[in-house]
C-alpha positions as CSV (number, residue, x, y, z in Angstrom):
1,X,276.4,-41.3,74.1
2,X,280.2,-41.0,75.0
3,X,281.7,-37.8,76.5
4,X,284.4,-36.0,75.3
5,X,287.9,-37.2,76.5
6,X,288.4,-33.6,78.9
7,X,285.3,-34.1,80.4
8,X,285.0,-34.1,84.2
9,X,281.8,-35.3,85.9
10,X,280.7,-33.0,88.5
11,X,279.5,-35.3,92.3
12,X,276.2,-35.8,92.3
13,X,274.2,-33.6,94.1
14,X,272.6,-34.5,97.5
15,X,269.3,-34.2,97.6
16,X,268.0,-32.3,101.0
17,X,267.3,-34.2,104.2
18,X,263.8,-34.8,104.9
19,X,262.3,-33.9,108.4
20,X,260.6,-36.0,110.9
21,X,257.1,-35.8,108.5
22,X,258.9,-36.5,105.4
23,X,258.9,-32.8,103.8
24,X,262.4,-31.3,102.5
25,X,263.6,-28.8,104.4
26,X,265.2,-26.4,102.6
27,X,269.1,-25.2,103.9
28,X,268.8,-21.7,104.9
29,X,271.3,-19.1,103.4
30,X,272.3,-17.2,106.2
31,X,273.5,-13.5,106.0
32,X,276.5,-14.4,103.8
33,X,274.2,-16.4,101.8
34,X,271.7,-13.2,101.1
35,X,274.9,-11.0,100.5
36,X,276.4,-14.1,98.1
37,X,272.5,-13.8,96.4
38,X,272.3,-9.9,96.5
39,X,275.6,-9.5,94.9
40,X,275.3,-12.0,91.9
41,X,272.3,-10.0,91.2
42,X,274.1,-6.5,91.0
43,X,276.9,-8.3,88.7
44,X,274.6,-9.7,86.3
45,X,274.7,-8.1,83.1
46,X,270.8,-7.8,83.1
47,X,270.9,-5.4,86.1
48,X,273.6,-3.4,84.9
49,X,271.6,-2.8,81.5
50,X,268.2,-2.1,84.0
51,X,270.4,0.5,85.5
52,X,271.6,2.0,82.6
53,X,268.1,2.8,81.4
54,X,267.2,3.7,85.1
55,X,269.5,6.1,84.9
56,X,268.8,7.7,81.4
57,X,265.0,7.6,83.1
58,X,266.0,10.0,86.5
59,X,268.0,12.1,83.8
60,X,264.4,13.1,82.0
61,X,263.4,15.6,84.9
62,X,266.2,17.2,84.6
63,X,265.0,18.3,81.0
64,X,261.6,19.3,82.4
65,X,262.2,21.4,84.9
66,X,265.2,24.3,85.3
67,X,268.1,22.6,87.0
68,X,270.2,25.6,89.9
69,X,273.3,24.5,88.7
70,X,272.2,25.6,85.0
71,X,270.0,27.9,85.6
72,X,269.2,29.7,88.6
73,X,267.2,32.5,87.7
74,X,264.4,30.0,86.4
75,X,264.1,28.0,89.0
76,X,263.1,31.5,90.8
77,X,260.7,32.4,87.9
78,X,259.6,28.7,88.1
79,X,258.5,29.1,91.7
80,X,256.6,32.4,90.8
81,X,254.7,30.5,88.1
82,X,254.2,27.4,90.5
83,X,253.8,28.6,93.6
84,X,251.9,25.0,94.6
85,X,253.7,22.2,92.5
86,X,257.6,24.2,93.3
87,X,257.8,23.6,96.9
88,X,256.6,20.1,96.2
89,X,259.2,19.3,93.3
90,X,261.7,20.9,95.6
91,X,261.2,18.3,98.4
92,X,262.0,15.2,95.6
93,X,265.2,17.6,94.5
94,X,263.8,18.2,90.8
95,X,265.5,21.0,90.6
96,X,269.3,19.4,91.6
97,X,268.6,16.0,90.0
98,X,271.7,15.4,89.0
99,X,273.1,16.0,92.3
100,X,270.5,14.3,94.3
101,X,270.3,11.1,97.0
102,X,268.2,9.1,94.2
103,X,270.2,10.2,91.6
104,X,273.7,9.4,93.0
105,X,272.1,5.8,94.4
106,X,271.9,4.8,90.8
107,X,275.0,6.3,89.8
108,X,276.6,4.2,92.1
109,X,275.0,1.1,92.1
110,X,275.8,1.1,88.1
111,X,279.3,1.8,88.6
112,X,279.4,-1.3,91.4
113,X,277.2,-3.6,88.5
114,X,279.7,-2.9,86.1
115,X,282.9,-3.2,87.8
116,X,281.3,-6.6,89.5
117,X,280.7,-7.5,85.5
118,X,283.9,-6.4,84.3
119,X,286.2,-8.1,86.5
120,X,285.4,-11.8,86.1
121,X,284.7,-11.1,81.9
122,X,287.7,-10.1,82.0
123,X,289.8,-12.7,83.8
124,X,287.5,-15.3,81.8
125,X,288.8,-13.6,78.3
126,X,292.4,-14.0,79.5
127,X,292.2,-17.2,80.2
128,X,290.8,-18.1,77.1
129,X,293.0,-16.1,75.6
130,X,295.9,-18.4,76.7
131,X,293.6,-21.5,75.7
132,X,294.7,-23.7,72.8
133,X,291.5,-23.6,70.5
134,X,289.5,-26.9,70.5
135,X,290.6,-30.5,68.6
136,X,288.6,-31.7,65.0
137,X,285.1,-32.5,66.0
138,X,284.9,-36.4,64.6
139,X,282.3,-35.4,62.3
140,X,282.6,-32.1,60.1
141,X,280.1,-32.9,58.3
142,X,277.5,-31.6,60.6
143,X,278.5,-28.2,60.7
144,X,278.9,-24.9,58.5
145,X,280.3,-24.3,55.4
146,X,281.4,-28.2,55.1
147,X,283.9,-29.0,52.0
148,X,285.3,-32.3,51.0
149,X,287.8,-32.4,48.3
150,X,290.4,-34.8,46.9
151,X,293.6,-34.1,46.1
152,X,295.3,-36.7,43.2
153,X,299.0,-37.7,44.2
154,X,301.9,-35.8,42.0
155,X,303.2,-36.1,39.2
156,X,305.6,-38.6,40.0
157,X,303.5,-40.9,41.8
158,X,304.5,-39.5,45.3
159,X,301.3,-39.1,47.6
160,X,300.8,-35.8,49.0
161,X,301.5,-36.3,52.6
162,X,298.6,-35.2,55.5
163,X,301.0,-33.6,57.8
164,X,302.4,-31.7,55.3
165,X,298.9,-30.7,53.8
166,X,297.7,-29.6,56.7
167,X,301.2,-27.4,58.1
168,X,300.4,-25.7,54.3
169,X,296.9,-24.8,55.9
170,X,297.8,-23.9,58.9
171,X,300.1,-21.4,57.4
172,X,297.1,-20.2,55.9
173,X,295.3,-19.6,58.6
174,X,297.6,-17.9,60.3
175,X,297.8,-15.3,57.2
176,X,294.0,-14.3,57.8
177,X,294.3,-13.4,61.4
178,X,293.2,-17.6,62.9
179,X,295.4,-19.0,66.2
180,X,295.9,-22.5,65.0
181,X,297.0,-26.2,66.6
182,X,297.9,-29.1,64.3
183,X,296.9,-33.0,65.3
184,X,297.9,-35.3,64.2
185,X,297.9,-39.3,64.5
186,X,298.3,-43.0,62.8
187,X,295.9,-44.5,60.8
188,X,295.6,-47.9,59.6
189,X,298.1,-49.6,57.0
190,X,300.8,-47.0,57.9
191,X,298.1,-43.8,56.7
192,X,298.0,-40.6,58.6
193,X,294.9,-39.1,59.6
194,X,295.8,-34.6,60.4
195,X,294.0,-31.4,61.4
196,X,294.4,-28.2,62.1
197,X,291.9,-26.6,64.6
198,X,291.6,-22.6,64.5
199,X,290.0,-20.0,65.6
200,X,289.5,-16.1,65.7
201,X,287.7,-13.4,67.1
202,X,289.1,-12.7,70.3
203,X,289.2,-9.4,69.3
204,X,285.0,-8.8,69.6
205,X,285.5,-10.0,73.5
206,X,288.3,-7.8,73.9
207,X,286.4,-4.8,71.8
208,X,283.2,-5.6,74.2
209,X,285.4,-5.4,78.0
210,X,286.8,-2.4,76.4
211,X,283.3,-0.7,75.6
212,X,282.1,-1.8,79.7
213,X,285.6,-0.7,81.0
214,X,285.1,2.9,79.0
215,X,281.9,3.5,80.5
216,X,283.4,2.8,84.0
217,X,286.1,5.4,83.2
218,X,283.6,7.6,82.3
219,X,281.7,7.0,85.7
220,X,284.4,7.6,87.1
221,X,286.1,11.0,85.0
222,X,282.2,12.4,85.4
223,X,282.3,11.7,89.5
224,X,285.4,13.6,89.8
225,X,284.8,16.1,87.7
226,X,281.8,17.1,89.2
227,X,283.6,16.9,92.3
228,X,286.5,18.7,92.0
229,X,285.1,21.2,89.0
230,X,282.5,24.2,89.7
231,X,280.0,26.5,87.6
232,X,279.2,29.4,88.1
233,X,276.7,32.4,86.3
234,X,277.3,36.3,85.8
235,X,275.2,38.9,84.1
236,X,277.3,41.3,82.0
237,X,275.9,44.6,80.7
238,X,277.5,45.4,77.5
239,X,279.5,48.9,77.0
240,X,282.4,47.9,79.4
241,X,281.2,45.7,82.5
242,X,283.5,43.3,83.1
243,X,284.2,40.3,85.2
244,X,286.3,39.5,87.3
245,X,286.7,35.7,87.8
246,X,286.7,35.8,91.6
247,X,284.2,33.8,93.9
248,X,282.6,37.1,94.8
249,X,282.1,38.5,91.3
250,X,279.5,35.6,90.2
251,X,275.7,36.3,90.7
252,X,275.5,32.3,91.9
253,X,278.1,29.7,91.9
254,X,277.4,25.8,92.6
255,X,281.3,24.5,93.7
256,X,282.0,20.7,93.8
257,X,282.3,18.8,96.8
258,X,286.4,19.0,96.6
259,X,286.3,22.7,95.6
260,X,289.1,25.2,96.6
261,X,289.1,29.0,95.6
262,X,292.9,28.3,94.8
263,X,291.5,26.8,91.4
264,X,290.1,30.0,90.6
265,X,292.7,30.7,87.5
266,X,292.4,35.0,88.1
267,X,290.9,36.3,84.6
268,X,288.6,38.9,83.3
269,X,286.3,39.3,80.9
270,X,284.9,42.7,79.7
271,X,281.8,42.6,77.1
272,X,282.4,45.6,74.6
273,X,279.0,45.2,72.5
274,X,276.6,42.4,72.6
275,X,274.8,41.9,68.6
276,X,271.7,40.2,68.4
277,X,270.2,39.2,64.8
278,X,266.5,38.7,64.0
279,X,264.9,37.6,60.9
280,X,262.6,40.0,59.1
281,X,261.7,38.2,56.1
282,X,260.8,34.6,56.3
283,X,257.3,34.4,56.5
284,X,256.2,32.6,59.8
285,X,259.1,33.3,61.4
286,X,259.6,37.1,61.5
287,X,261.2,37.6,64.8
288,X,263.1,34.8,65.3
289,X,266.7,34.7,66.4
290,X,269.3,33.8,64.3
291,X,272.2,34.5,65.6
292,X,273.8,36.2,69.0
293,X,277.4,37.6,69.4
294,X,279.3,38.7,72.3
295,X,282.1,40.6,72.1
296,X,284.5,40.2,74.8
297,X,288.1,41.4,75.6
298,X,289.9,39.5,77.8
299,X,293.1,39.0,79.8
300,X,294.4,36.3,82.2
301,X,297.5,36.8,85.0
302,X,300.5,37.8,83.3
303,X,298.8,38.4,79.4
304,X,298.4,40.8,77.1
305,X,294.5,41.9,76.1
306,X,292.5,39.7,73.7
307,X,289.6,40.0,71.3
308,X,287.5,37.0,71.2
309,X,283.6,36.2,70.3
310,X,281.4,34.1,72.3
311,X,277.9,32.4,70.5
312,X,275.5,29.9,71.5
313,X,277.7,27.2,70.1
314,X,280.9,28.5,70.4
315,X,282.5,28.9,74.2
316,X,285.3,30.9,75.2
317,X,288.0,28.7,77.3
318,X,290.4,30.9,79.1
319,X,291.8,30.3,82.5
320,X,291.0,26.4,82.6
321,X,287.1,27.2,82.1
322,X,284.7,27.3,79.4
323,X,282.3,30.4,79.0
324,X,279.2,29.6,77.6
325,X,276.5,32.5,76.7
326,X,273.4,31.3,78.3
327,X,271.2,34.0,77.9
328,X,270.7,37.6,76.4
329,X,268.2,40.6,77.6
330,X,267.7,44.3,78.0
331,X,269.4,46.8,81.2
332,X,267.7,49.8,80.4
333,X,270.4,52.6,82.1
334,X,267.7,54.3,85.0
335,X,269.4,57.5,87.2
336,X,267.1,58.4,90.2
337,X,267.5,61.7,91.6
338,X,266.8,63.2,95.3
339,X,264.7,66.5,95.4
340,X,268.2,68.5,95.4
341,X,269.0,67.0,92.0
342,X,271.8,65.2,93.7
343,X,271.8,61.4,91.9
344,X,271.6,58.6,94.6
345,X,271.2,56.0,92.0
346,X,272.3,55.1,88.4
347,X,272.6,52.3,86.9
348,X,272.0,49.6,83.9
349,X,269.4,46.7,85.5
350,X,269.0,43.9,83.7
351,X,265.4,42.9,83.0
352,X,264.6,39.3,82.6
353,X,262.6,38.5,79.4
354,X,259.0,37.1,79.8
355,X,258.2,36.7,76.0
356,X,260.0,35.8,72.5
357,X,259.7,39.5,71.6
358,X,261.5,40.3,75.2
359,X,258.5,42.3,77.0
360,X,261.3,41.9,80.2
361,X,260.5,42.6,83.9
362,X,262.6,44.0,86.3
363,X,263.0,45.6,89.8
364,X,264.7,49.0,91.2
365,X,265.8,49.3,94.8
366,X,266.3,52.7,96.2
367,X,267.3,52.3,99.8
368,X,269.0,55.6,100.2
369,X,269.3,58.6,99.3
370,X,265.6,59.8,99.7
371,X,262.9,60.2,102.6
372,X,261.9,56.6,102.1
373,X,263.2,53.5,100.8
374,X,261.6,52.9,97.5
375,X,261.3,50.1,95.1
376,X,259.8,49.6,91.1
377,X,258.7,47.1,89.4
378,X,259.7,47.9,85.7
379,X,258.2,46.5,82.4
380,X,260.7,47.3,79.4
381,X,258.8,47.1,75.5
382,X,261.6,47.0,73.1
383,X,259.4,47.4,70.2
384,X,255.6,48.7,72.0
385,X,252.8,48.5,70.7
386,X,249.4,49.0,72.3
387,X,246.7,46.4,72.6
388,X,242.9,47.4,71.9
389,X,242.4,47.0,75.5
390,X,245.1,49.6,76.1
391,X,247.6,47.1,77.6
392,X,251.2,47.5,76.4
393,X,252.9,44.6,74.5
394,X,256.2,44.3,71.9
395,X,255.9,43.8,69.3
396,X,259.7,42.9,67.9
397,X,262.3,41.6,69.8
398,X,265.0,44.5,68.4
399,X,264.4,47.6,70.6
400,X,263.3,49.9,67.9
401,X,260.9,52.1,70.1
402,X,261.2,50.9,73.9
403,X,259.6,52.1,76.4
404,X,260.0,51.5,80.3
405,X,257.5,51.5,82.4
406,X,257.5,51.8,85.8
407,X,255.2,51.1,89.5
408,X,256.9,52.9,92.8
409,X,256.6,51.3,95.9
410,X,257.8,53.0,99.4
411,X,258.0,51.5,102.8
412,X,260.9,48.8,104.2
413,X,262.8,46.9,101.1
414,X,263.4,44.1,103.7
415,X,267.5,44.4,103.0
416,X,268.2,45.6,106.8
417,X,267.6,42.1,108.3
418,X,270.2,40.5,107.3
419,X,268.2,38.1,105.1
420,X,269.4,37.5,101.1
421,X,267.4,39.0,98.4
422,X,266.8,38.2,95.0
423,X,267.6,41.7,93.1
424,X,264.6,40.2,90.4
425,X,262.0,40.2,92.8
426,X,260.5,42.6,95.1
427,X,258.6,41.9,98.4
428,X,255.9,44.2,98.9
429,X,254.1,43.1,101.8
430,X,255.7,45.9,103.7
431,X,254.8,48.7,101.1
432,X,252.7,50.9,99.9
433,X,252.1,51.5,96.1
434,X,251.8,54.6,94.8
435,X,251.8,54.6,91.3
436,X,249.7,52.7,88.8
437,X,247.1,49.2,89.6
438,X,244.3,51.0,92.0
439,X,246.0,53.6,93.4
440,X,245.0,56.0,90.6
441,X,248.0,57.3,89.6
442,X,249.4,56.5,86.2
443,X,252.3,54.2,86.2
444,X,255.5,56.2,84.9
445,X,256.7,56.0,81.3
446,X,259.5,56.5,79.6
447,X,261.1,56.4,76.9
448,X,265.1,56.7,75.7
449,X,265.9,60.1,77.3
450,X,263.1,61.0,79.5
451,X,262.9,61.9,83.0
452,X,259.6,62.1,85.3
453,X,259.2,63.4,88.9
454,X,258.6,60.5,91.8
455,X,255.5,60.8,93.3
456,X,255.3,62.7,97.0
457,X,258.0,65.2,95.6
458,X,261.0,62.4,96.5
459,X,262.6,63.6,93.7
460,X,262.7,62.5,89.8
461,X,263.9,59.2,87.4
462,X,265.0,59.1,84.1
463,X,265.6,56.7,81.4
464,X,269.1,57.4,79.7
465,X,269.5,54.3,77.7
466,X,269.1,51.2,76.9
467,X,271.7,48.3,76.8
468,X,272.3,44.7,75.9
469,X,273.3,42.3,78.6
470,X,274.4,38.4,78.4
471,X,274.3,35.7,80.9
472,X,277.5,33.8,80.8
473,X,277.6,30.4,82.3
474,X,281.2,29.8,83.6
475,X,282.0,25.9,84.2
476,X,285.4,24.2,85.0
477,X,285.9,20.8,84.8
478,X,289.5,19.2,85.0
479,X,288.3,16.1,83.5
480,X,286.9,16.9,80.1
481,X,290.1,15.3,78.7
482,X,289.6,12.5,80.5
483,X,286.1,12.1,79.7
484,X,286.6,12.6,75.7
485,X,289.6,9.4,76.0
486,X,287.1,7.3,77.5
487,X,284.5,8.0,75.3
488,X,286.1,7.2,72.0
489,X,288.0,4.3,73.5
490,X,284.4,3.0,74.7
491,X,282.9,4.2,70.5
492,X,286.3,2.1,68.8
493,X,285.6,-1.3,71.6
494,X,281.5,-1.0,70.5
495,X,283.0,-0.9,66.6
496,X,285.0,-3.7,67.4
497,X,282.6,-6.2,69.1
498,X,279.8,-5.4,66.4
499,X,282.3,-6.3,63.1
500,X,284.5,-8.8,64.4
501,X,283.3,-11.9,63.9
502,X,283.8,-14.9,66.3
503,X,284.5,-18.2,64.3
504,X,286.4,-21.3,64.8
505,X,287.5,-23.1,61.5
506,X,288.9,-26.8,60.9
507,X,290.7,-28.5,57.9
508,X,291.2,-32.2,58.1
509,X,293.4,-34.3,56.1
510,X,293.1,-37.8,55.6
511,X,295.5,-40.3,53.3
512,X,294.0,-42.7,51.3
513,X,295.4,-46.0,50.0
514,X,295.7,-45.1,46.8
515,X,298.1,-42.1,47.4
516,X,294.9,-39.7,47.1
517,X,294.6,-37.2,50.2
518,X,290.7,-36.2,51.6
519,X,290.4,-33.2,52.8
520,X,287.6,-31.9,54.8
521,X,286.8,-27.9,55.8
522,X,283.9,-27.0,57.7
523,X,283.6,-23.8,60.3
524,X,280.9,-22.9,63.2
525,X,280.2,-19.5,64.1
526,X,280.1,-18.4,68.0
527,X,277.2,-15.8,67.8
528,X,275.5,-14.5,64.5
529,X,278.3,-14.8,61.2
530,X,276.2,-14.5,58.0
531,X,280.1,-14.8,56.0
532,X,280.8,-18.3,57.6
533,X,280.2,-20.3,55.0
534,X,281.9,-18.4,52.3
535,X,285.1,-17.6,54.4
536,X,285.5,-22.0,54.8
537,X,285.0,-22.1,51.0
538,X,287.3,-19.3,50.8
539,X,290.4,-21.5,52.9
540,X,289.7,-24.0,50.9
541,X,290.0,-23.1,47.7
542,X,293.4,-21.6,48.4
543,X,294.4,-24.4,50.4
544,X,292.8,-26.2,47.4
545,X,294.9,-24.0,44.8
546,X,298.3,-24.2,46.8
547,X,298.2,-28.1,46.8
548,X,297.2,-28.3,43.4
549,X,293.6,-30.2,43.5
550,X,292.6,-32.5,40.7
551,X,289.6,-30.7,38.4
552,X,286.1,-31.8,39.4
553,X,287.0,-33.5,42.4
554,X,285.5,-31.0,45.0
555,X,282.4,-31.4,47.0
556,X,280.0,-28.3,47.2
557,X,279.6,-26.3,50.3
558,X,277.1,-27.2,52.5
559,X,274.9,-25.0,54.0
């Protein structure tokens, strides 16, 4: 079997040296070898699609345990509730996964696979972008979509001339989008023999290094962003509290690697009411949530005041960040009073909620003002109720009867040694209890309104009212804009390289010695093209048309 005309034989290869016994010895690679080895490997396209899924696999724990950056205060509930399996998640960062060593290995080893892919498709699609397309296979019979069809000289006797036949179809193919190159040559007894070779498609290449060079953008816009962007939470009590959008004024904030305080755009936020809407008469879902509204009024540097709402779905962006509401509880408003009556403590504490009808805990630090340093550990009952057992529970998620309940604790609050504190958690290895469990005192209760005396005459607490409170989750991130571009670009190249076919399509002409022309039409597909065959039979019926084919002289299409 011949070879094509611009084919170049490659030497033959040398077969290894054998050794002294006769066995092949094998060349050894070396270092550069190994890195040669190593780094065709990365490149491939089968790694980079391993790592892709690797990566959507270290994403999942994220999801299954609460992330600091998110969500602080559960991963301090989480370690209550785990005290064994906690410490041990901690050590394999479960709880900073996206910001972990493993993590970040894959992230960058993906970004490396597909730049090392990108690259070389890409200089490969340029050059073939700059190719002519192929010549006329010899035999267009053995592919796709094959025509042949005879066109009868005019009506003057003139034959219709190949050259001229085929310029008339390269026109068009150039009409429906194909790059085209005419042959031609000499046949016998002074007959021409023409073809036009075309092709299309480029496009789906193109579309495809587009989609791989948007998800490195993205890489990269996500890497910066969480570099040079922060987040940050604050609880808000409704009725006036406001924020002020300073690095002190957040209850946690997790800056990027390239953070400045500079990029703190100064803002404030001030939640006027917070509305929380249950439904009461669905059955099976009495009690659900379905809907929560903040109402904030804000101002940045310079502005007036604003009205503005902020709901699960619906952030605020002000000052170059976007203010999400994360959460939603109770602060029931608790004054404590010395002996004197002289108030040493008032104040709305938020309660974290343990339940879907927000039974909510919480914790009240007295360090001074009285004879001791005190704490409580509250329990707050929007809507109580009381079990058979006599245990308190709620009952409705809406605070139509609440009740706070309340242990006391004296002895050292642990604040004096320097050491941070979680205000939702009290230490009580260093007190005493004196109210409620076994001590034999009842724990105190209260309800909207109510006061009671502290045990050992330190003086009295009361319950004045009870408030909403929202957890807004503050992020900035400079490259959301960024991030969006590449993301549609990398949607409109996956569009493109999924409906743009590939195909390569060839018309031959051929005079006869009768003044007759043959023509021949045939197509092949490079990849999957189920409309190959009838786009050939489409060229060539309106090649057909334009020349003016005698009736019945047109082969079918082959399959």
């Amino acid at each position: 079997m011949s070879r094509p005309s611009d084919h170049f034989d490659s030497p033959a290869p040398q077969a290894p040296a054998p050794d002294d016994d006769g066995n092949i010895v094998q060349p050894k690679l070396g270092f550069v070898g190994w890195m040669r080895w190593f780094w065709r490997q990365l490149t491939s396209m089968r790694t980079a699609l391993f790592l892709l899924l690797l990566l959507a696999l270290a994403a999942v724990p994220g999801s299954l345990v609460p992330q600091r950056a998110a969500d602080p205060n559960g991963v301090t509930q989480y370690f209550v509730d785990n005290p064994t399996l906690a410490p041990i998640l901690d050590k394999f960062q479960a709880f900073d996964v996206y910001t972990s060593v493993w993590f970040s290995a894959i992230y960058l080893l993906l970004f490396i696979s597909l730049v090392g892919c990108v690259i070389p498709r890409a200089k490969h699609h340029f050059d073939a972008l700059r190719a002519k397309p192929p010549r006329t296979p010899a035999r267009l019979s053995r592919l796709a979509g094959f025509q042949k069809r005879t066109v009868e000289p005019v009506a003057n006797g003139e034959a219709v001339r190949a050259v001229a036949a085929i310029e008339s179809a390269r026109k068009i193919l150039r009409k429906s989008g194909y790059r085209a190159v005419v042959f031609s040559a000499p046949g016998k007894n002074g007959l021409e023999t023409a073809s036009v070779s075309a092709e299309r498609g480029y496009a789906r290449e193109t579309g495809n290094l587009i989609f791989h060079a948007a998800l490195v953008g993205i890489l990269i816009t996500v890497g910066l962003g969480g570099g040079f962007g922060y987040s940050g939470q604050r609880v808000v009590v409704a009725g006036g509290q406001t924020f002020v959008n300073t690095l002190s004024a957040y209850d946690s904030f997790n800056p990027g690697r390239f953070f400045n305080q500079t990029a703190l755009d100064p803002y404030t936020i001030k939640l006027d009411q917070f509305t929380a809407t249950y439904e009461t008469k669905a059955d099976g879902a009495f009690g659900q949530p379905t809907d929560y509204n903040a109402e904030v009024t804000t101002q940045e540097r310079g502005g007036a005041t604003q009205q503005s709402d902020i709901k699960v779905n619906s952030p605020l962006s002000i000052g170059g960040t976007d203010v999400y509401l994360l959460g939603n509880g109770y602060a029931p408003t608790i004054t404590v009073k010395d002996p004197t009556g002289k108030v040493v403590f008032t104040d709305s504490v938020p309660f974290l909620p343990q339940d879907a009808n927000l039974t909510s805990i919480g914790v009240v630090k007295i360090p001074d003002g009285l004879a001791k340093q005190i704490g409580m550990i509250g329990f707050f009952y929007p809507t109580q109720a009381t079990s058979t057992t006599g245990a308190f529970y709620s009952t409705y998620p809406d605070d139509d009867y609440p009740v706070l309940t309340l242990n006391v604790y004296d002895g050292d609050l642990g604040l004096n040694g320097g050491v941070p504190t979680s205000v939702y958690s009290l230490d009580t290895d260093k007190m005493t209890q004196l109210t409620g469990g076994t001590t034999g005192v009842d724990s105190i209760e209260l309800k909207p309104g109510d006061s009671q005396a502290l045990p050992n005459g330190m003086g009295s607490i009361s319950f004045d009212a009870v408030q909403r409170y929202a957890s807004l989750d503050i992020h900035h991130d400079p490259t959301q804009g960024w991030v969006l571009l590449f993301a549609a670009s990398g949607l409109a190249g996956l569009l493109i390289s999924l409906f743009i076919p590939r195909r390569r399509v060839w018309v031959k002409a051929s005079e006869n010695t009768d003044g007759s022309l043959s023509l021949e039409y045939a197509g092949l597909a490079r990849g999957e093209d189920p409309r190959l065959v009838s786009a050939v039979a489409d060229i060539a019926e309106r090649h057909a048309t334009l020349l003016g084919e005698a009736p019945g002289r047109g082969d079918p299409p082959a399959s």
